[in-house]
N, CA, C and O of each residue as an XYZ file, in Angstrom:
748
protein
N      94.924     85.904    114.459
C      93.833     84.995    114.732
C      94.313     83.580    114.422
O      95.025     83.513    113.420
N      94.047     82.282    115.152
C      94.141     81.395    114.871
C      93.335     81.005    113.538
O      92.830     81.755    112.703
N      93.373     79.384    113.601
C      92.710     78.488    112.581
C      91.085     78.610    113.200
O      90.134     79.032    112.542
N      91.036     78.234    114.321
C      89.363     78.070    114.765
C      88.687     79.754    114.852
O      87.491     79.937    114.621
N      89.426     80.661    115.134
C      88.882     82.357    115.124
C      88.575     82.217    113.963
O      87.358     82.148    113.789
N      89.454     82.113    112.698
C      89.473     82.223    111.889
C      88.221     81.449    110.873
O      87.604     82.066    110.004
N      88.066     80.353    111.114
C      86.540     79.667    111.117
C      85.385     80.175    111.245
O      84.482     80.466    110.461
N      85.598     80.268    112.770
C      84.272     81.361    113.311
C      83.860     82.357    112.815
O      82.654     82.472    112.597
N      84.971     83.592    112.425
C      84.791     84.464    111.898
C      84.096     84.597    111.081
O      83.152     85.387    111.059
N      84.482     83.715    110.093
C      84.072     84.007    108.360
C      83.170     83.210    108.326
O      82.653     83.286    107.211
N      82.426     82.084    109.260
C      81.031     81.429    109.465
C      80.168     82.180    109.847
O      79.025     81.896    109.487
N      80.316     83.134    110.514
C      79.091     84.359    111.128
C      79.290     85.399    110.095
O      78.302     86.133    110.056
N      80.199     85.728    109.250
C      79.684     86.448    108.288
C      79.009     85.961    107.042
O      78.337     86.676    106.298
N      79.280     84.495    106.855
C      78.803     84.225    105.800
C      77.695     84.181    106.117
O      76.923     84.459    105.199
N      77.040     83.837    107.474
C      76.051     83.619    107.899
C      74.828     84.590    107.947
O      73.622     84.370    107.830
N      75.512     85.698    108.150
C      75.096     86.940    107.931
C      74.681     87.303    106.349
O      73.655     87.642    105.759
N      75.925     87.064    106.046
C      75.351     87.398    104.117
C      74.335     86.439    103.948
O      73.199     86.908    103.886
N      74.439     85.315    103.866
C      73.664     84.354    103.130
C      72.055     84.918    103.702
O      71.062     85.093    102.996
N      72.165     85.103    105.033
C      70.523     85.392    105.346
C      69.708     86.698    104.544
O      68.590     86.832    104.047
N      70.920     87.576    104.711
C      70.468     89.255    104.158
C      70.530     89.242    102.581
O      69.976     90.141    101.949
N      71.143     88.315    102.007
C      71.338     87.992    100.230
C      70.189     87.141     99.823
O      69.243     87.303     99.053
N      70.639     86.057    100.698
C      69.078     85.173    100.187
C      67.803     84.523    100.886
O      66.896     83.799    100.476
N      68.101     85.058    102.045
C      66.798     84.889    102.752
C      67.257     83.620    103.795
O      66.764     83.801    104.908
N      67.842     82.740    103.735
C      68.120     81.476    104.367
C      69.637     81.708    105.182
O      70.514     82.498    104.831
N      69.675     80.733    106.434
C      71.219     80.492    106.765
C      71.652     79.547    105.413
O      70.898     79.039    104.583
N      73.005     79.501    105.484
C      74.023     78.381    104.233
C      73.619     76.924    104.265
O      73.361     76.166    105.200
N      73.646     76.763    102.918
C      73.601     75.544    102.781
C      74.707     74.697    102.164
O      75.688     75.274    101.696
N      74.606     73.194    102.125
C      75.740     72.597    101.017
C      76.621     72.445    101.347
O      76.973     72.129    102.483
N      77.484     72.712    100.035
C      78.932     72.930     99.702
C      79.831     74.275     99.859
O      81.041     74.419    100.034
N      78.671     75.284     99.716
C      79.206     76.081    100.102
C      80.164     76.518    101.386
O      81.279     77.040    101.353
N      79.501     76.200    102.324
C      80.498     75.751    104.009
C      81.472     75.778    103.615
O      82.250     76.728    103.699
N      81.733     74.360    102.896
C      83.082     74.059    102.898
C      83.984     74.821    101.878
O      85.168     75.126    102.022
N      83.627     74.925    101.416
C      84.609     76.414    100.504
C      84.715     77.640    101.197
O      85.690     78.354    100.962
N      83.779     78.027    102.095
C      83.803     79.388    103.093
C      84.931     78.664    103.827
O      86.062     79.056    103.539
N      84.809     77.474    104.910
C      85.845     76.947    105.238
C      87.332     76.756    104.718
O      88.359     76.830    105.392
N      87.178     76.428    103.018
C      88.784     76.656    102.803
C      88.915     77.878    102.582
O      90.089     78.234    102.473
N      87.988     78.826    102.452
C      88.808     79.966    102.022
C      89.123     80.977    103.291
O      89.519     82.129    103.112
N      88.873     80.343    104.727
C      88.808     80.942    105.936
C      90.649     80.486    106.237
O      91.325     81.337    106.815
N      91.206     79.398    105.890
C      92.342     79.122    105.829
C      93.532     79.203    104.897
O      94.718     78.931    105.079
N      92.852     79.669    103.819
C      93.701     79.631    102.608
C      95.031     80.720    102.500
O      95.960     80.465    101.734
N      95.022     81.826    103.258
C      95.937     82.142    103.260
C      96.963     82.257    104.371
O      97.883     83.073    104.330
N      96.758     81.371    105.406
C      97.647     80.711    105.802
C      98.215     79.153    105.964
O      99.001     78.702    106.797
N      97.571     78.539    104.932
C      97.757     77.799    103.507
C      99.417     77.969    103.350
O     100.444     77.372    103.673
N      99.024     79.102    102.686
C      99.691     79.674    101.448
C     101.633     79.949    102.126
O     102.783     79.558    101.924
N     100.656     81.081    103.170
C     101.705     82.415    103.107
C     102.538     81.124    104.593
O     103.733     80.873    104.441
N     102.026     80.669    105.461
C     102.481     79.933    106.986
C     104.399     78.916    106.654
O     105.570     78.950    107.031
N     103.342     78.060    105.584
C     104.647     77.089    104.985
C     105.568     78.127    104.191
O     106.726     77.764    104.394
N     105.557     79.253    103.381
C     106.384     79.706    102.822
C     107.202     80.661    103.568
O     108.241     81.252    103.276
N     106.753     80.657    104.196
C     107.514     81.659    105.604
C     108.255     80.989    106.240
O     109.474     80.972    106.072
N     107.467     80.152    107.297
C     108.033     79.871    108.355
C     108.745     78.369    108.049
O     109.681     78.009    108.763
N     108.248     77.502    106.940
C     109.384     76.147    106.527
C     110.626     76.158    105.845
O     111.746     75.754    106.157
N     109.944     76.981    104.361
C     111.363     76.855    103.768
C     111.550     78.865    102.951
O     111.888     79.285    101.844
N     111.217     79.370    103.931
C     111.781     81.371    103.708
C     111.752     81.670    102.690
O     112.570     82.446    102.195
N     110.662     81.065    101.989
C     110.547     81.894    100.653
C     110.052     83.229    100.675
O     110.537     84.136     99.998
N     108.822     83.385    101.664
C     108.305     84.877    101.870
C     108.892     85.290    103.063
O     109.229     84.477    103.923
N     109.058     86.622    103.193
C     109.033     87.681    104.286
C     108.838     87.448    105.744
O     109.502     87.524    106.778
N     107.255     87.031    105.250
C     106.522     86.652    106.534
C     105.273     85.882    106.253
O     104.934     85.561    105.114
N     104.333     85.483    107.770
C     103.669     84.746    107.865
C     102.045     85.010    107.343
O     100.994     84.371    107.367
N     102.509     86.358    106.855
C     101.036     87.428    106.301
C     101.989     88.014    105.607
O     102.684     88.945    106.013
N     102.070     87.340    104.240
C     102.430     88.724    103.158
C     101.747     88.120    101.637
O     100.653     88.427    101.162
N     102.532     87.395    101.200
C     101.680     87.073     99.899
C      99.990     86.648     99.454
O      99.269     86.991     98.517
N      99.883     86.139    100.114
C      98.097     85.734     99.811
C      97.529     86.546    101.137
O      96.300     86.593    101.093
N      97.987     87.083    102.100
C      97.215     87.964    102.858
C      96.906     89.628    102.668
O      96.275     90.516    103.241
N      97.792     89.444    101.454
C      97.726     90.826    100.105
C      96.286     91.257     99.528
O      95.995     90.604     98.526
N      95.171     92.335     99.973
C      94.296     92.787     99.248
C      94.380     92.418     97.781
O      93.489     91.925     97.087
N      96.160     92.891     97.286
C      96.052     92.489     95.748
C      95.660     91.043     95.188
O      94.892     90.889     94.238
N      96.416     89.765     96.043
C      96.016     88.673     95.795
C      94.568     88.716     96.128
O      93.790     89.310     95.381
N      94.290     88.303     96.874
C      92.639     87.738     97.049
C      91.868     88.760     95.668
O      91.387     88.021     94.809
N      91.740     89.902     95.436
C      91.179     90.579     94.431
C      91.628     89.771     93.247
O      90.827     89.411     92.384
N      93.051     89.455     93.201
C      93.417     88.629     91.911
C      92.521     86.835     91.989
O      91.937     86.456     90.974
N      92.529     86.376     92.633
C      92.581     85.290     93.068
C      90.943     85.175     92.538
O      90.577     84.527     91.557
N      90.187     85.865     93.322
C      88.526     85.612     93.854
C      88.053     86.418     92.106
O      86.904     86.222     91.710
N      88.590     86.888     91.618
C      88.253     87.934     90.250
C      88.708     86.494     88.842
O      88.266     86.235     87.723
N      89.229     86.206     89.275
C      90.057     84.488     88.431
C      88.579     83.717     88.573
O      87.594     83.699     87.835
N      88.846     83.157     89.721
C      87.593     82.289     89.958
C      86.218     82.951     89.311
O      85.409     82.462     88.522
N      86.260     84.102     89.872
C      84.417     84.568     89.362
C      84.602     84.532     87.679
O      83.611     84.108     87.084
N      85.923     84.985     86.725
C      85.539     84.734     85.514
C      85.671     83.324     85.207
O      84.914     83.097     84.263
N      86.225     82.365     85.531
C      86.375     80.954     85.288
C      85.191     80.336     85.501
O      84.789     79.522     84.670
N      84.364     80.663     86.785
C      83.145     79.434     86.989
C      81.703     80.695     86.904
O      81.481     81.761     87.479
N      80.900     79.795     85.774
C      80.109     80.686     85.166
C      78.970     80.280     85.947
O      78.170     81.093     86.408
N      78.882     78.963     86.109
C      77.173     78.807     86.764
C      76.605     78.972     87.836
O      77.563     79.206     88.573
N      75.713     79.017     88.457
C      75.537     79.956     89.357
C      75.996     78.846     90.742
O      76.209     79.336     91.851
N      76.103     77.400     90.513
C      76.337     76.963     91.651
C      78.043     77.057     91.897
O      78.468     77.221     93.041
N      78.775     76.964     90.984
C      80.188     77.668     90.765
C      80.532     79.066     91.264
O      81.677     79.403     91.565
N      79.378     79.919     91.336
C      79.097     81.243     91.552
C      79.138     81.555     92.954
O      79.766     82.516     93.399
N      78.486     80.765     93.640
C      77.839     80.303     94.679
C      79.298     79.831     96.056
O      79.618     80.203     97.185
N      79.766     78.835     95.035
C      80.930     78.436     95.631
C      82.351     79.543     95.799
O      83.318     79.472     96.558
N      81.989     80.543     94.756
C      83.302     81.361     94.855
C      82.974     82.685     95.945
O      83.715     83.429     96.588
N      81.975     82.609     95.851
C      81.401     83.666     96.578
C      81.888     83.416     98.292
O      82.653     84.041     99.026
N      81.160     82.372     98.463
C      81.689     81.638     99.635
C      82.991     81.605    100.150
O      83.244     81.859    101.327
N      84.067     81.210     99.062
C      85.292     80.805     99.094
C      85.885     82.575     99.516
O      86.502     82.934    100.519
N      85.477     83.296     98.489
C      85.903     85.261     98.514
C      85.924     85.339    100.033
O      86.950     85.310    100.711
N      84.183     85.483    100.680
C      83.975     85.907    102.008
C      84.800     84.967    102.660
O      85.351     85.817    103.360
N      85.400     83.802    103.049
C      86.141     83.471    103.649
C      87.492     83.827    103.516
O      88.381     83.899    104.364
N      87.498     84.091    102.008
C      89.143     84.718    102.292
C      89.219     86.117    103.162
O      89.870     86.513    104.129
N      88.172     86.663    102.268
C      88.263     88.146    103.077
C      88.087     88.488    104.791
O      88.589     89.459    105.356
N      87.337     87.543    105.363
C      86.986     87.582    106.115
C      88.655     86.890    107.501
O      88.835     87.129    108.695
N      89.355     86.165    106.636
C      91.048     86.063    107.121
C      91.448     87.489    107.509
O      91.422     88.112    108.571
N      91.861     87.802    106.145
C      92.390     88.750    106.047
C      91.684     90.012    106.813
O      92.662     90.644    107.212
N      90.988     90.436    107.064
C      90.093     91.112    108.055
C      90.518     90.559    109.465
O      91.224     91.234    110.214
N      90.145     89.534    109.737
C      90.823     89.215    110.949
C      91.675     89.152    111.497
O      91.648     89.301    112.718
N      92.850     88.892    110.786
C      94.257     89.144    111.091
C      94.682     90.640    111.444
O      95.677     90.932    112.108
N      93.665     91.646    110.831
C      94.024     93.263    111.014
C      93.453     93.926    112.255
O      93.711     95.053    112.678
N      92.380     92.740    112.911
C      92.025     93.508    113.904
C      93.149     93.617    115.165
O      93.524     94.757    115.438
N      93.527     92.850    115.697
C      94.870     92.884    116.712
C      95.651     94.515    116.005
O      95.461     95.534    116.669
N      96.162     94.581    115.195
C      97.321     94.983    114.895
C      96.577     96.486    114.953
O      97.172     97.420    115.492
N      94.897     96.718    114.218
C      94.525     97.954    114.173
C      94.175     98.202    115.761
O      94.141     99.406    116.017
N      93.955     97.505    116.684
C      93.351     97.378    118.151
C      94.509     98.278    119.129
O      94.265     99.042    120.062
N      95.880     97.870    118.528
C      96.841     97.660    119.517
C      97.954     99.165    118.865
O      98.868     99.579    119.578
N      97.669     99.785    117.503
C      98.139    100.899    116.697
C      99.141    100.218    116.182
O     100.078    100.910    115.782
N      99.240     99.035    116.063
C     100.666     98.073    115.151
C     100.189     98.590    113.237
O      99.605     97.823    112.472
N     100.545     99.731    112.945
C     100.344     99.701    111.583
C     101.241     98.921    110.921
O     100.758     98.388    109.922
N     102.307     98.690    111.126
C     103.526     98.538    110.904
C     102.961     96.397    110.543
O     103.343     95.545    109.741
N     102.282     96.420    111.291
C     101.541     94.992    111.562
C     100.574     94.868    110.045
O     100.562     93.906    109.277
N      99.956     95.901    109.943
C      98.817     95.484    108.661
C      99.733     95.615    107.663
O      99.134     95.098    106.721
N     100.813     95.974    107.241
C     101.754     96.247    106.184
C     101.020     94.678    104.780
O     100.793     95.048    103.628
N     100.838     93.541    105.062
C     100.043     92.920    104.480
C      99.213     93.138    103.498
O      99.309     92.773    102.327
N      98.110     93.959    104.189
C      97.194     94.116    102.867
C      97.601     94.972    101.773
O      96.949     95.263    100.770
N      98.824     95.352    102.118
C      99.277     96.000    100.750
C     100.621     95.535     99.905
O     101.104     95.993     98.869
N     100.993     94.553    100.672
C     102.297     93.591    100.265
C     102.048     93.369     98.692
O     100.949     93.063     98.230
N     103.475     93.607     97.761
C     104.644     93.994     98.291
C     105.105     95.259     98.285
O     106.284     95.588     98.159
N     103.711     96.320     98.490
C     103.800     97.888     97.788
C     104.220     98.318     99.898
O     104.850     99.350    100.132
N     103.893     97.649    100.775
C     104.007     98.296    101.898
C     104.935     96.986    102.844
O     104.713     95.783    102.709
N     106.078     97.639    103.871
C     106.181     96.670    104.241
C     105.825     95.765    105.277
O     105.052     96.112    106.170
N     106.463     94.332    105.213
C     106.030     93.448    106.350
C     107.200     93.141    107.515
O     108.367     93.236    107.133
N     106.944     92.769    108.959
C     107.950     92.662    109.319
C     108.627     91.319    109.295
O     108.041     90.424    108.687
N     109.702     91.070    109.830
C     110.678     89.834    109.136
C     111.457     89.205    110.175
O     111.852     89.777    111.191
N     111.708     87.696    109.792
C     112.037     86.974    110.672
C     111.034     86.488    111.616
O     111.198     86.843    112.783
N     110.218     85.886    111.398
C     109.179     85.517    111.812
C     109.240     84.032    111.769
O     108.093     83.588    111.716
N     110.435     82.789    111.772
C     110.792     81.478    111.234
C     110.438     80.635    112.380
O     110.789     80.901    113.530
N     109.912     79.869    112.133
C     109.125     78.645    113.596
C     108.788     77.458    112.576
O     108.768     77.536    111.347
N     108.546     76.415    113.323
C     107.697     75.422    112.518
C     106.606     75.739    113.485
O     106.643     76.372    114.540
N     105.209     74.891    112.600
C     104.049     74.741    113.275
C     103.743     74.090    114.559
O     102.733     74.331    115.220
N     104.888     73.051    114.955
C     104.562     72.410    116.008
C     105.265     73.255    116.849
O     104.961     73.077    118.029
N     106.266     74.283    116.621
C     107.132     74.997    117.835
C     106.099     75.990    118.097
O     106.358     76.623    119.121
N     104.824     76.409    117.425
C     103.671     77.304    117.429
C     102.914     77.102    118.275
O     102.616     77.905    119.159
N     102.313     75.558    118.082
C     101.191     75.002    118.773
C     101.354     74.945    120.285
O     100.644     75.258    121.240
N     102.965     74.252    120.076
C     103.418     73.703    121.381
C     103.818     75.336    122.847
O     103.780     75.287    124.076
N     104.038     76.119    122.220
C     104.272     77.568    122.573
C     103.194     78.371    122.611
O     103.396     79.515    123.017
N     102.043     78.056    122.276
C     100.807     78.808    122.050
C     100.431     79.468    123.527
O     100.018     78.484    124.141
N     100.365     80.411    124.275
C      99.303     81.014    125.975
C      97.996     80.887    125.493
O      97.668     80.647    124.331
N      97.060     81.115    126.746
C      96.342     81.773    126.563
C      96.009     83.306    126.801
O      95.684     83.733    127.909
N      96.109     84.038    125.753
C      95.983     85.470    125.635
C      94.831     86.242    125.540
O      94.105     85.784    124.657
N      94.263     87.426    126.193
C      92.872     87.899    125.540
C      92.984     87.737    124.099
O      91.810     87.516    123.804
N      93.678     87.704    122.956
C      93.132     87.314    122.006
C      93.092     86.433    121.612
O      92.518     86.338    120.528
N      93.770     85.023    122.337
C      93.486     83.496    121.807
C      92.299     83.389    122.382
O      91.484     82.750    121.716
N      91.891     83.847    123.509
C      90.528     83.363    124.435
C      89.275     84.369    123.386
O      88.200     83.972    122.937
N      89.830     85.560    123.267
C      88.572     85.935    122.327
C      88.110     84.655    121.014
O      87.008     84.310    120.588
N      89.513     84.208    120.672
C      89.001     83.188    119.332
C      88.360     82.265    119.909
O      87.323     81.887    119.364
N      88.727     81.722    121.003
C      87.787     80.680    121.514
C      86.123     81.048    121.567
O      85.204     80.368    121.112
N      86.041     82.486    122.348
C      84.618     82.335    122.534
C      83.674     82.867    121.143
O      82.450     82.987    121.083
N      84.597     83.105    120.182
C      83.940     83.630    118.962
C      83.610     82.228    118.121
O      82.576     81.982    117.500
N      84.911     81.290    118.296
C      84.052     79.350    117.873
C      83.655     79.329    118.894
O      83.507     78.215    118.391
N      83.208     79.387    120.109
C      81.801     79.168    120.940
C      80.733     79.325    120.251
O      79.958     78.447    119.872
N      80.664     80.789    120.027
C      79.398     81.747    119.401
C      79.161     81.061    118.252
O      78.163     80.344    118.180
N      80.087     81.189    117.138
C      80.402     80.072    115.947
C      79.129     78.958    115.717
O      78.021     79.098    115.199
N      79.944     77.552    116.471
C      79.126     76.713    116.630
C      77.595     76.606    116.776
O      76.767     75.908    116.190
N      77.445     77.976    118.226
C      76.052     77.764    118.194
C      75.150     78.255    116.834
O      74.254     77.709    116.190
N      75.780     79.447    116.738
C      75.099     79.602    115.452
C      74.761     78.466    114.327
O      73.650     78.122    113.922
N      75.853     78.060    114.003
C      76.049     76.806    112.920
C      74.986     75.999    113.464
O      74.130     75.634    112.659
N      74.856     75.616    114.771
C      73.899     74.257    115.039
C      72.508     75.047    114.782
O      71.755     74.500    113.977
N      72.091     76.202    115.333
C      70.911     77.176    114.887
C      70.557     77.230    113.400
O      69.454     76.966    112.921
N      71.627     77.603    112.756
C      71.825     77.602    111.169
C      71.751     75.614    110.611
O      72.471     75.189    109.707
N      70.951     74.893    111.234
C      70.732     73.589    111.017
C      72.094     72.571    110.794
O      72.005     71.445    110.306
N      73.046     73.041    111.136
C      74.418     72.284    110.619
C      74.357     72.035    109.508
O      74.210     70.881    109.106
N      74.503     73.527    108.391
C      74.931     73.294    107.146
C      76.500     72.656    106.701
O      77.532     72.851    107.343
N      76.406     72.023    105.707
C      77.616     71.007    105.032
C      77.241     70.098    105.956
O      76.373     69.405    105.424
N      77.450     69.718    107.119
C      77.567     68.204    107.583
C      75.994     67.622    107.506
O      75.693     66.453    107.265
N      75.150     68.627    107.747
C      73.946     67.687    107.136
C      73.703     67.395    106.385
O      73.337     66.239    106.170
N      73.781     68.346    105.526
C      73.347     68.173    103.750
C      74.694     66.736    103.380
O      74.316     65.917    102.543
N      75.482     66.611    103.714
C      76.413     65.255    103.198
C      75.645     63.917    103.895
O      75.657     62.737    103.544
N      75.039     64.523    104.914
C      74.902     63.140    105.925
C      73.768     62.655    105.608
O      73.555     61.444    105.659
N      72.686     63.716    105.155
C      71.107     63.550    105.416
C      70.146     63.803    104.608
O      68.932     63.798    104.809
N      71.214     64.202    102.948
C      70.456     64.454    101.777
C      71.034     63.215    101.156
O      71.683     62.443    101.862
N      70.796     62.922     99.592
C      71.084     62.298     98.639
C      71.990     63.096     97.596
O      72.503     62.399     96.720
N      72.244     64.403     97.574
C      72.539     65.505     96.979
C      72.716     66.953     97.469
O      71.728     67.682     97.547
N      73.725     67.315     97.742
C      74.039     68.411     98.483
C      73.493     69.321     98.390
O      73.595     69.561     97.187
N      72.690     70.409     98.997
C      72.300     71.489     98.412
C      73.170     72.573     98.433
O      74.123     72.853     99.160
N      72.579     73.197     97.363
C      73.746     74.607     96.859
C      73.278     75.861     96.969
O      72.369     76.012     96.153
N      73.471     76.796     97.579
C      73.108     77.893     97.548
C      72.453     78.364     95.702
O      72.740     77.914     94.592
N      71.459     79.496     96.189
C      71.025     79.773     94.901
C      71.725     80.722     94.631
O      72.457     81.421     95.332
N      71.295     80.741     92.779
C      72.445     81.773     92.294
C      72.646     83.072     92.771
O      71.743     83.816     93.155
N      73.874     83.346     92.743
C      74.624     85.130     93.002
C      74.471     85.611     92.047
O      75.006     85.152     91.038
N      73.629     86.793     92.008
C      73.696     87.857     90.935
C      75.004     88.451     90.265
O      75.906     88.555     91.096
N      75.268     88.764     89.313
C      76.733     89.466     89.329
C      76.933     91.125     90.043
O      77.883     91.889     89.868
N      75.991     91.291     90.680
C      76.129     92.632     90.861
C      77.079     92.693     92.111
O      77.226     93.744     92.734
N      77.767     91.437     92.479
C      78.185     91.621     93.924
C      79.596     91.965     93.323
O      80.532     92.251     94.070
């Protein structure tokens, strides 16, 4: 999945949780932490791969079930209050919601050999995978699954504008961001 699938994705699920958890589409700050955490692990894992070969590949270290469990389990004991709570929660479903996405191609197409990721470094990944980002962009088709990401930020958007354009309103059109209300710990 690209950067914008990858957006989309984890905006319609958060979108989804937030309504069935607390009654409302998202508000705030939260967005934008669903947002970094919709990118964060190719953040992470993209530059260490493909710039300077520290990892394997372009999905292995932070696209690891073990990381994000490590990662999102850090955060939930570090930030106690519920708008901290709020924010990690956000940040989790966007990670997870990567990592989910990246597995659908590979489970679609019988590439097991492809999800080797979510279990990195107990399963393996495949290798030699070295590009820069602009030899990516510039090389990019359009494929049924780049065009699926497109029409899923189609869908995306509308939702978001339906869902009142949370984060960019609340910065633009409050005095004070609103924050999702608190997460129970039972999640």
């Amino acid at each position: 999945m690209l950067p914008w699938g990858h957006a989309a994705f984890g905006y319609l699920l958060y979108s989804l949780y937030s309504r069935h958890a607390v009654g409302r589409p998202p508000v705030g700050l939260s967005v934008f932490a669903l947002g970094f955490g919709t990118q964060f692990p190719d953040l992470i894992d993209k530059p260490l791969s493909w710039t300077v070969s520290i990892l394997p590949y372009g999905r292995s270290l932070s696209h690891s079930l073990f990381t994000l469990i490590l990662l999102v389990g850090v955060l939930w004991v570090l930030f106690q209050y519920p708008d901290q709570r709020a924010l990690t929660t956000a940040f989790g479903i966007g990670y997870l919601s990567h990592v989910i996405g990246d597995g659908i191609g590979p489970a679609i197409t019988g590439d097991y050999v492809g999800l080797g990721y979510l279990l990195w470094p107990l399963t393996p990944v495949p290798t030699g995978d070295s590009r820069s980002f602009i030899e990516f962009f510039l090389t990019l088709e359009l494929t049924p699954q780049v065009f699926a990401g497109l029409i899923l930020a189609v869908i995306s958007i509308l939702v978001w504008v339906y869902d009142g354009m949370p984060g960019i309103k609340d910065l633009l059109f409050e005095s004070e961001p609103a924050q999702d209300p608190p997460v129970s710990d039972d999640l």
